[in-house]
SEMARPA-909080 format. One record per residue (C-alpha): x, y, z negated; residue in one letter. Coordinates in steps of 0.2 Angstrom, whole numbers, padded with zeros to 4 digits, always signed. Example, Ala and Ser with C-alpha at 12.3 -4.5 7.8 and 13.67 -1.06 7.14 Angstrom:
2
+0062-0022-0039A
+0068-0005-0036S
END
This chain:
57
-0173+0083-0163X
-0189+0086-0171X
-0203+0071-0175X
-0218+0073-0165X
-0232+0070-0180X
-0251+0070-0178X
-0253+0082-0195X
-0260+0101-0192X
-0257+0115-0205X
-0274+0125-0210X
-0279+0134-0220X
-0295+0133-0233X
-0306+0147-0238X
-0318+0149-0252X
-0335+0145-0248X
-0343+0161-0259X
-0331+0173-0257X
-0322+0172-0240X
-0305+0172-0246X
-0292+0161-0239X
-0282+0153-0253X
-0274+0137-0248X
-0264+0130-0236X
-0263+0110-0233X
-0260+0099-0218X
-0270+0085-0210X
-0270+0070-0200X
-0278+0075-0183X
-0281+0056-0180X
-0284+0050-0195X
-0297+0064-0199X
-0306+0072-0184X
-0319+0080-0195X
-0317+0097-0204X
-0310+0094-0221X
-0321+0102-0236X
-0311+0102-0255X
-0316+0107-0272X
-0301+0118-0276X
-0299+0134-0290X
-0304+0149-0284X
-0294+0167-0292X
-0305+0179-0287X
-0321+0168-0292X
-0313+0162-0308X
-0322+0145-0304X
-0320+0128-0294X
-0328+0130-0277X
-0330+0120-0260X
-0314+0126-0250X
-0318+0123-0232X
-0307+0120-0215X
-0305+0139-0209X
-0292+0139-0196X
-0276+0129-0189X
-0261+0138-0193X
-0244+0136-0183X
END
């Protein structure tokens, strides 16, 4: 049988160009608020803020 966890996929998308790059999980208790990352961008060729988009199943 499968653990029933607090963590949440979702997905971050880039702040300047929209595109969603990254997948992580978080906490749901432990962090209520929307998480906000400095990660690599492709398309922008750059480090950008990769913002909480969407929870994914």
């Amino acid at each position: 049988m499968a653990k029933k966890t607090n963590r949440v996929l979702l997905g971050l998308q880039c702040a300047t160009c929209k595109t969603q790059n990254y997948v992580t999980a978080k906490n749901k208790l432990n962090a209520p608020e929307k998480v906000v990352l400095s990660k690599y961008c492709g398309v922008c060729n750059k480090h950008t803020e990769h913002k909480e988009k969407q929870k994914l199943k």
